[in-house]
C-alpha positions in Angstrom: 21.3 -11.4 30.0 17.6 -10.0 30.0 16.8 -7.7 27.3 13.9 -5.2 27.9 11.7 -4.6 24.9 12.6 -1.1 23.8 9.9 -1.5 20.8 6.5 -3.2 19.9 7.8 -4.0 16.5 4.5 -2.6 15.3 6.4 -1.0 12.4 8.1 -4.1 11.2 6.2 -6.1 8.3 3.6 -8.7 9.6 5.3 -11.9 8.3 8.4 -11.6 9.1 7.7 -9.5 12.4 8.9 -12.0 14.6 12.2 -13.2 12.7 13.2 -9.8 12.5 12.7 -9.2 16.1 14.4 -11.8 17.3 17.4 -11.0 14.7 17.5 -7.4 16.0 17.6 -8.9 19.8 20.3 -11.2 19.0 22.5 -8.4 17.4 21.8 -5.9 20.3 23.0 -8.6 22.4 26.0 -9.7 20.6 26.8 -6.3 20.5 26.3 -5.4 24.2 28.4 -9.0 24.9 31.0 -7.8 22.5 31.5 -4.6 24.8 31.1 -5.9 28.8 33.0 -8.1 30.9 29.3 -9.8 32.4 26.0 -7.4 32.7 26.6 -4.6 30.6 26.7 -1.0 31.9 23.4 1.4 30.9 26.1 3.8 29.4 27.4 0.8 27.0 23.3 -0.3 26.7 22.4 3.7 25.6 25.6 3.4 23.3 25.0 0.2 21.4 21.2 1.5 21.1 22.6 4.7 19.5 24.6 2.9 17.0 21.6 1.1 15.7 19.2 4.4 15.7 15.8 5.1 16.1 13.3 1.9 16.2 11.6 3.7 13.5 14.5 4.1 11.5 15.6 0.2 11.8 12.2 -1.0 11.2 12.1 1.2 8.0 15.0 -0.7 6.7 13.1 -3.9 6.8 10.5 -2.6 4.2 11.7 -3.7 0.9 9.9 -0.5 -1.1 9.6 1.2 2.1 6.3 2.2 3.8 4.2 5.1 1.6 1.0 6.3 2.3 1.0 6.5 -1.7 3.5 4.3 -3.7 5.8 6.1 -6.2 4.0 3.5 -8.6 0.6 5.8 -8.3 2.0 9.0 -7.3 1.8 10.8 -10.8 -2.1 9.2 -11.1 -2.4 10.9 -7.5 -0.7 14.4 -8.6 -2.8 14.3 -11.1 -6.0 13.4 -9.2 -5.3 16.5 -6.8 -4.9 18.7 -9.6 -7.9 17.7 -11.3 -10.0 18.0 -8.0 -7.7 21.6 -6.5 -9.0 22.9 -10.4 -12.8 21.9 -10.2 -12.8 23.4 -6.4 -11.0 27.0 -7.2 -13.7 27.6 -10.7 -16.5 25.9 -8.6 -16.1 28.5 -5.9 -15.1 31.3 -8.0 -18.7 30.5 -10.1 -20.4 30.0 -6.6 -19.2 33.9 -5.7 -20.0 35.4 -9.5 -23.6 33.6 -8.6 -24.2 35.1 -5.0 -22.9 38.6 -6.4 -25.1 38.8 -9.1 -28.5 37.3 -7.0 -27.4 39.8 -4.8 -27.5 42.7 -7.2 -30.7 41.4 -8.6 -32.1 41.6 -4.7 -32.7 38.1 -4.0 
């Protein structure tokens, strides 16, 4: 049976990219043969694909800590990093405004 690629596995982890593809196509197939007499149906193709879920999803579950754009390991350094730098920017403009105001009152 030929199985079409229905993902570039671009979401998967580097090293083991090609182990896990090749454990995900040999599961879709078992499951597929485990469902048809021969070539399988597209309805028992779409149904096996449901049951697995969305490529995103399965490659997800591959990551051990899971993919973050910031870890949970540096996520309170990075609240605090925000709020630091959300602080300085609210006083630096409100200064900036109290400045124009009074140059403006003093006719510059």
């Amino acid at each position: 049976m030929k199985c079409k690629k229905i993902f570039d596995g671009r979401q998967l982890p580097r090293n083991k990219r090609a182990d896990i593809e090749a454990e995900l196509r040999s599961a879709l197939t078992d499951s597929l043969e485990a469902r048809s007499q021969g070539e399988p149906t597209q309805d028992q193709v779409v149904a096996v694909l449901k049951e697995f879920g969305r490529p995103e999803k399965v490659a997800a579950s591959y990551w051990p800590e899971g993919q973050y754009l910031i870890g949970p390991r540096l996520f309170p350094l990075f609240r605090m990093v925000v709020g630091i730098a959300l602080t300085v920017f609210v006083v630096g403009n409100q200064q900036e405004r109290s400045i124009e105001k009074n140059l403006l009152r003093l006719g510059h």
